[in-house]
C-alpha positions as CSV (number, residue, x, y, z in Angstrom):
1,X,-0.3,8.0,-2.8
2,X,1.2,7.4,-6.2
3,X,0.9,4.8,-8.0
4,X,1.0,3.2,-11.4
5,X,-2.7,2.0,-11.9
6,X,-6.1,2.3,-10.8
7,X,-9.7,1.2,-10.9
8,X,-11.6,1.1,-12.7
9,X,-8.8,-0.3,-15.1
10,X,-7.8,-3.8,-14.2
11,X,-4.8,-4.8,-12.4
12,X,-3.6,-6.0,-9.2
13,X,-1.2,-2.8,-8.0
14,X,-4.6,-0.9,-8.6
15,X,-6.7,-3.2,-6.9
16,X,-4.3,-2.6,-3.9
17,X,-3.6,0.8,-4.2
18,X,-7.8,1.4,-4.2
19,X,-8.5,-0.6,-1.0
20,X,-5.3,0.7,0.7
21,X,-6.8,4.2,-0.2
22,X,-10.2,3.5,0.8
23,X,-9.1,1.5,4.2
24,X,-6.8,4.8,5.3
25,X,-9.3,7.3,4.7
26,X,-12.2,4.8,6.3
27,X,-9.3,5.5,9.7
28,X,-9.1,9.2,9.1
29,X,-6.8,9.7,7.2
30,X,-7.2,12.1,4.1
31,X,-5.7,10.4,1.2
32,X,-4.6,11.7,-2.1
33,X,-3.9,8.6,-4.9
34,X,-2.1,10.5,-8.2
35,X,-2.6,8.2,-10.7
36,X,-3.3,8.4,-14.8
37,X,-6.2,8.0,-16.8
38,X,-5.8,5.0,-19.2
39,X,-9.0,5.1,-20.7
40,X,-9.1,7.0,-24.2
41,X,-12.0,9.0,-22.9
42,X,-11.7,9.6,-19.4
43,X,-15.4,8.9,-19.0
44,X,-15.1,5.5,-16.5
45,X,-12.3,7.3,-14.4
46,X,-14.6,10.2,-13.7
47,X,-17.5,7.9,-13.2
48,X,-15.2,5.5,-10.8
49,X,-13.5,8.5,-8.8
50,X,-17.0,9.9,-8.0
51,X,-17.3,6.9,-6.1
52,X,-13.9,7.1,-3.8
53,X,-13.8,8.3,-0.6
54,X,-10.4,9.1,-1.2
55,X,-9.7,12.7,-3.6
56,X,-8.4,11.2,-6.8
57,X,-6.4,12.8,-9.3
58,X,-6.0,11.8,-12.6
59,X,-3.0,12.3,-15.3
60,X,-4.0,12.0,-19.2
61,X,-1.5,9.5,-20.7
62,X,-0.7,11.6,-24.0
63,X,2.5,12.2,-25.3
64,X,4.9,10.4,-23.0
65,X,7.7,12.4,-22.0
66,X,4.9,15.3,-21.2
67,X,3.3,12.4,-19.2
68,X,5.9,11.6,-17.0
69,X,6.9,15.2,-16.5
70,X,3.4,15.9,-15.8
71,X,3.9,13.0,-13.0
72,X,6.4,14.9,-11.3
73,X,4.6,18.2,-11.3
74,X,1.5,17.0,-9.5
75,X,3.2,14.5,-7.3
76,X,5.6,17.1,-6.4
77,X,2.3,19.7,-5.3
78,X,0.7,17.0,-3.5
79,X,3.3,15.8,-1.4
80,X,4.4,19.1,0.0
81,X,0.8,19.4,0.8
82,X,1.1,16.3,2.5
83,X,3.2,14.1,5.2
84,X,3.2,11.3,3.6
85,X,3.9,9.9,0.4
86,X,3.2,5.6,-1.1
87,X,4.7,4.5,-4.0
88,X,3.2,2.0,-5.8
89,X,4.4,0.9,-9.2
90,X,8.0,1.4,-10.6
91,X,7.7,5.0,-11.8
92,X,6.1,5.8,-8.9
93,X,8.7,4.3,-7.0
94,X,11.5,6.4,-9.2
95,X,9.3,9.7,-8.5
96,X,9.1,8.9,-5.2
97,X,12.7,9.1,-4.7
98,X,13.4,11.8,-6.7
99,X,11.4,14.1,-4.4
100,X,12.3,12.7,-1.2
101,X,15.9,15.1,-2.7
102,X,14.1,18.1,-2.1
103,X,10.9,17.7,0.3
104,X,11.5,16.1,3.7
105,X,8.5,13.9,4.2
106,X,8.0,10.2,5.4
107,X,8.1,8.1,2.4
108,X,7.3,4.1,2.1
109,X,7.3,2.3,-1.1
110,X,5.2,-0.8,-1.6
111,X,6.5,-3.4,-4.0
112,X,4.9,-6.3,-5.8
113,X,7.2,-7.7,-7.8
114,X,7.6,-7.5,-11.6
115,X,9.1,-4.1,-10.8
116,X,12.1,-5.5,-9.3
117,X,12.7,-8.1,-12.3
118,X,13.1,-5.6,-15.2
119,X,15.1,-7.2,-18.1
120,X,17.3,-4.0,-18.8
121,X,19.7,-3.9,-16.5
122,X,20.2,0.1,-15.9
123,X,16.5,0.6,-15.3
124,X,17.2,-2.6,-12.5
125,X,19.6,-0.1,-11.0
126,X,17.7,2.8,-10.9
127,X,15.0,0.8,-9.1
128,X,17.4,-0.5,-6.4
129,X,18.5,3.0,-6.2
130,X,15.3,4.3,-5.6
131,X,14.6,2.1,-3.1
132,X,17.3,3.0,-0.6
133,X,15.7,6.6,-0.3
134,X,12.3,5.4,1.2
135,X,11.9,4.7,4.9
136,X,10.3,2.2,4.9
137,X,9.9,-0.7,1.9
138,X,6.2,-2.8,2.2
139,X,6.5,-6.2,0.2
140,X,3.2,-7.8,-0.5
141,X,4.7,-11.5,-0.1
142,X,7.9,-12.9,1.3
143,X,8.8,-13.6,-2.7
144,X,8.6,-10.3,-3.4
145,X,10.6,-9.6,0.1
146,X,13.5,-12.4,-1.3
147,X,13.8,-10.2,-4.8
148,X,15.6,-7.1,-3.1
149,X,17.3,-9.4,-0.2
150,X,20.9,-8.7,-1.8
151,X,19.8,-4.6,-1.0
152,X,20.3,-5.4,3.1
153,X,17.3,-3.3,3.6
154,X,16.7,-3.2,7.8
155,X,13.0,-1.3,6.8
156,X,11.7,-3.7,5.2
157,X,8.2,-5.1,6.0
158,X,6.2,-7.9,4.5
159,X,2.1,-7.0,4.7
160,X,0.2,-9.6,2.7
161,X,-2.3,-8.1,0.0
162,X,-6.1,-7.9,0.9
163,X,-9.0,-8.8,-1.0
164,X,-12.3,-7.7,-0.9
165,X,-15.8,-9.4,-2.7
166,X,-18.6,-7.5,-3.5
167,X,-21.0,-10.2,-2.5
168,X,-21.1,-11.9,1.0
169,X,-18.9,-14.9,1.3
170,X,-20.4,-18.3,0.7
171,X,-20.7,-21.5,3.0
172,X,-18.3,-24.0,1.5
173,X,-19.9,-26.2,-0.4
174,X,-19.6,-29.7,-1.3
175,X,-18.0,-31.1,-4.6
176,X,-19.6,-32.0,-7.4
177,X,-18.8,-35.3,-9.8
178,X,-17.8,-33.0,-12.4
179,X,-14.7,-31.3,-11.5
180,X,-14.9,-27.6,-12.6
181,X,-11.2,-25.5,-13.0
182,X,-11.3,-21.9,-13.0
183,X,-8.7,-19.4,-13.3
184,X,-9.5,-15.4,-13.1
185,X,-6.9,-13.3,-14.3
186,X,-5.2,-11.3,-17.2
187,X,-4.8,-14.3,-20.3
188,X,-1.2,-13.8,-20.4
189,X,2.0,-16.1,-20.1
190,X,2.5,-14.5,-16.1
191,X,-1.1,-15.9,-14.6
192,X,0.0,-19.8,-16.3
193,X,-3.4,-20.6,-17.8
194,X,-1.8,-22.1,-21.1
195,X,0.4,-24.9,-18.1
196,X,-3.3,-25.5,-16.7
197,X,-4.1,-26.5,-20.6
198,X,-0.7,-28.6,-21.3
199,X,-2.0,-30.6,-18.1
200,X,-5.3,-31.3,-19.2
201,X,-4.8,-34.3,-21.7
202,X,-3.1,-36.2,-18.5
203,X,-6.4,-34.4,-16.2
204,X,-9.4,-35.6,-18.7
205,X,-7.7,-39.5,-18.8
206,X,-9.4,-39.4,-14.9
207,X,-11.6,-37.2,-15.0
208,X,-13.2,-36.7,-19.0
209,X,-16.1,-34.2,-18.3
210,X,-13.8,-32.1,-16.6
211,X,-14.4,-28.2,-17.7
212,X,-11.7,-25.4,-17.1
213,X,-12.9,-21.9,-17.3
214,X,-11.0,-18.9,-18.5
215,X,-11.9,-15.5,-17.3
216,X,-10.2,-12.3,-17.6
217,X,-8.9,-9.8,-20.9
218,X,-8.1,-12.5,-23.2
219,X,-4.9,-10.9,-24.2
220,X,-3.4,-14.3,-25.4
221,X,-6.6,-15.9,-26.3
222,X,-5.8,-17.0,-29.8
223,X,-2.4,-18.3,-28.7
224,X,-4.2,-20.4,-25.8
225,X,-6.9,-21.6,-28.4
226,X,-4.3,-23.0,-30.6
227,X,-2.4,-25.0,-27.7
228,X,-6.1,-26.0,-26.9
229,X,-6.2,-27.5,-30.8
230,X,-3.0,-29.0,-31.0
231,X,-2.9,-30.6,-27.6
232,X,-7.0,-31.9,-28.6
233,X,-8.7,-30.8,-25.4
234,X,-10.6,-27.8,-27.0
235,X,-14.0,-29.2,-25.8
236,X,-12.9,-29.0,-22.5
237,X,-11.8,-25.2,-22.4
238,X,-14.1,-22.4,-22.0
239,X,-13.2,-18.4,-22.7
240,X,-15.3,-15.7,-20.9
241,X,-13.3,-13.0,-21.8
242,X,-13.8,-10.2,-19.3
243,X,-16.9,-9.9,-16.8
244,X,-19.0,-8.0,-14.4
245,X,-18.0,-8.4,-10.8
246,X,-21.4,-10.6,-10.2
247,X,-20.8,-12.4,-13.2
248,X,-16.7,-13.3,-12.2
249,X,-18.5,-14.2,-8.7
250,X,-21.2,-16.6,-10.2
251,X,-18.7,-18.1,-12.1
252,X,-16.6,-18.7,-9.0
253,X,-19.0,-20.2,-7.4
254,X,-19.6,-23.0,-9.9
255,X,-16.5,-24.1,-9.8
256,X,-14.6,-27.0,-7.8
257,X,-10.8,-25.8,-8.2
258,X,-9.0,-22.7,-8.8
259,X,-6.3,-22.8,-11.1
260,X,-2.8,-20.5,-11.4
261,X,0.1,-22.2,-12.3
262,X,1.9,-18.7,-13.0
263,X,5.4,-18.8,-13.9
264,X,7.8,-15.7,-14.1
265,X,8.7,-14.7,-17.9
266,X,11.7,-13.7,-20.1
267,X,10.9,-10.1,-19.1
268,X,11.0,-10.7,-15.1
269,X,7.2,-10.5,-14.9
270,X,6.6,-12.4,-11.8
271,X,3.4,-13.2,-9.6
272,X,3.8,-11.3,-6.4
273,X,0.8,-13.0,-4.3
274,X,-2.0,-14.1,-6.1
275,X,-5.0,-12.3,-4.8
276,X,-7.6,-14.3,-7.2
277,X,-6.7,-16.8,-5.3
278,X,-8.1,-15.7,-1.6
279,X,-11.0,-14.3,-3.3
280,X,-11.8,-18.1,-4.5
281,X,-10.9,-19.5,-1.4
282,X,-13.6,-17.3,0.5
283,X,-16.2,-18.8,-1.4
284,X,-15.4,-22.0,-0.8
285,X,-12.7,-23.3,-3.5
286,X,-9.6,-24.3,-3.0
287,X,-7.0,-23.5,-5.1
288,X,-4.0,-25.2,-6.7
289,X,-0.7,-22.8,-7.4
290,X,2.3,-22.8,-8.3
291,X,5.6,-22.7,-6.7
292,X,8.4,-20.5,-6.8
293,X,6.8,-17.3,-6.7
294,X,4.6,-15.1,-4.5
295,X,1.4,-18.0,-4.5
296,X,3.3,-19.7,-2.0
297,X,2.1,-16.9,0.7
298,X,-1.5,-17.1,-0.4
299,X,-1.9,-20.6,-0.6
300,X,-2.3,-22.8,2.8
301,X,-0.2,-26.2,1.1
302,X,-2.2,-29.3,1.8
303,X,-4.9,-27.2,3.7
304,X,-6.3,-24.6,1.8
305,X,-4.8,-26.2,-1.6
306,X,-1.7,-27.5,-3.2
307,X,1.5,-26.1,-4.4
308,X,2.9,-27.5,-7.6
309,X,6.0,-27.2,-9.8
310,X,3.9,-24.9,-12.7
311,X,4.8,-26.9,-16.0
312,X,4.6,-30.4,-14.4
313,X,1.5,-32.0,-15.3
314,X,1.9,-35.0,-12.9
315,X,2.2,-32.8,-9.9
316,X,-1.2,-31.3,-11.3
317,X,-3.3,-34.2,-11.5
318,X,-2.0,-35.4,-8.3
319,X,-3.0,-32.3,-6.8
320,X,-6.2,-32.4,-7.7
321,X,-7.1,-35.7,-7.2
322,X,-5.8,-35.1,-3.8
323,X,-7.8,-32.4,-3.1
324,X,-11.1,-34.0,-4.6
325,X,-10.8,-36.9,-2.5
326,X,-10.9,-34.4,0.9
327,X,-12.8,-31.8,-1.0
328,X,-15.1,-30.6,2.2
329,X,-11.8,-30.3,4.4
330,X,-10.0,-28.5,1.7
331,X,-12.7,-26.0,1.3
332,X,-13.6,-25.7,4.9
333,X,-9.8,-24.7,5.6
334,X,-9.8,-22.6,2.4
335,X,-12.5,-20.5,3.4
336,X,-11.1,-20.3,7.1
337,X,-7.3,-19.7,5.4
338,X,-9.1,-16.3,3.4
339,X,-10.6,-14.7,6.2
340,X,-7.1,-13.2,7.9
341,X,-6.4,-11.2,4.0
342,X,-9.7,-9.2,4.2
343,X,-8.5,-5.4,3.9
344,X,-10.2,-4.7,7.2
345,X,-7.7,-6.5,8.7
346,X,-4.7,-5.7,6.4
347,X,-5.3,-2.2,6.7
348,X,-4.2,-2.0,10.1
349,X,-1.2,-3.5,9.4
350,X,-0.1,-0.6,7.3
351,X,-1.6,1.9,9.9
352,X,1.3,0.7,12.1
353,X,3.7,2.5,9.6
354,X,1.9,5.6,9.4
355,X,2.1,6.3,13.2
């Protein structure tokens, strides 16, 4: 498996490529993930591989044409070693094709999405390119399925992403008087917490002790603080920055409503499922996302939450008062809507493709 990130790094491709690892080699297969170290020190990838079932091996992100020749190298060892090769990522993807040209092996790429929306239009090419010498093509959403539909691929599959909590899931609980947002994810324009903020002067007119919570690498934090100021709902808006996995849990749990209004940005970077959102939705919360993009697969509309245009405030708030008014029925169906993306049932999904 190659792919473009891994725990104990954040990001969703890694968070996939790890339990897609883990879920093969749990069916006997022996997996091999090539991926690099981003850390400066290497110390939490050592500590983190010791952990995996699957062998792991690591590339040191240095200089970066030795990096991506590097890349090639190893992938090109491991796969003749092996009988199959993933692709995960859009170098990996590239690499991928590029020795499928000399090694005949089965190949399948999985796709997310922002790789397919690149703003330079020769690297766009290159990635279609690459994608016509895999056998089979995995999207994680039908989104991300409609972004290569002008390709005519026949091999291509759509197998939703999983999700996996560390603690058990919760009993859905009932809502509270004080309505509690919470959005868990990367602060960046992509996940859509600063629309979630341009909707709260309409939300706090209904409901004024309502509380949104922020959680993730607060990468735009001081941009989001400043809309926060100018727009006068500061006092409602709460940073965590990033958190231990019992910590992002706890903080789940107190909330009513999960937030992620994401929209797709000048570069192409689009949300290709939403994976925050099943992981709320299996404790209980149901979840209000937005349209247009790969949340529509992981959101249930009108049962396991709503579906909004992402910059219109009014379909917000009616969303959420919506979904306050039926709160036990929302959450009951949200934590019933969660339980067919657990990896132990995805992974046999992609077993299907290795046989």
């Amino acid at each position: 498996m190659l792919t473009s990130e891994f725990p104990p790094q954040p990001g969703g491709i890694g968070n996939h490529a790890y339990n897609l690892a883990e879920g093969l080699q749990g069916h006997n297969y022996k997996v091999t993930v090539i991926s690099d170290t981003r850390s400066k020190t290497g110390t939490p990838e050592k500590q983190f591989d010791r952990s995996c079932q699957a062998t792991i091996v690591r590339i040191s992100r240095k200089n970066l044409v030795v990096t991506y020749f590097k890349r090639i190298a190893v992938a090109f060892k491991y796969v003749k070693q092996n009988d199959t090769l993933i692709a995960s990522g859009k170098f990996s993807l590239w690499v991928g094709a590029f020795l499928s040209l000399f090694i005949s092996r089965k190949y399948i790429a999985v796709i997310h999405g922002s790789e397919l929306q690149l703003g330079n239009q020769f690297l766009k090419i290159i990635t279609n390119t690459a994608l016509k010498q895999f056998h089979t093509v995995i999207a994680v959403s039908n989104y991300t399925k409609s972004l290569v539909s002008h390709l005519d691929f026949n091999n291509i599959h759509v197998i939703h992403n999983g999700f996996t909590l560390q603690k058990p899931m919760a009993v859905a609980k009932k809502h509270k008087p004080l309505p509690v947002l919470i959005t868990v994810g990367n602060v960046t324009a992509r996940k859509g917490q600063h629309n979630v903020i341009k909707a709260l002067p309409q939300l706090l007119k209904i409901y004024p002790d309502l509380q949104y919570h922020i959680v993730g690498i607060p990468t735009e934090k001081e941009r989001l603080q400043k809309l926060a100021l100018d727009l006068n709902v500061e006092q409602a808006v709460y940073f965590h920055g990033c958190v231990s996995e019992d910590e992002k849990i706890r903080l789940l749990q107190q909330a009513d409503v999960f937030m992620m209004l994401s929209e797709t940005t000048k570069t192409g970077d689009a949300e290709g499922f939403g994976i925050a959102i099943l992981e709320a939705n299996a404790l209980g919360i149901p979840a209000i996302g937005a349209r247009n993009c790969g949340i529509e697969d992981a959101i249930k509309d009108k049962s396991s939450g709503r579906l909004v245009v992402h910059n219109d405030p009014y379909q917000c708030k009616e969303a959420l008062e919506d979904i306050l008014e039926k709160y036990q029925t929302y959450a009951n169906n949200a934590t019933s809507w969660s339980k067919q993306f657990s990896w132990d049932k995805v992974i046999l999904k992609y077993l299907t493709h290795l046989q």
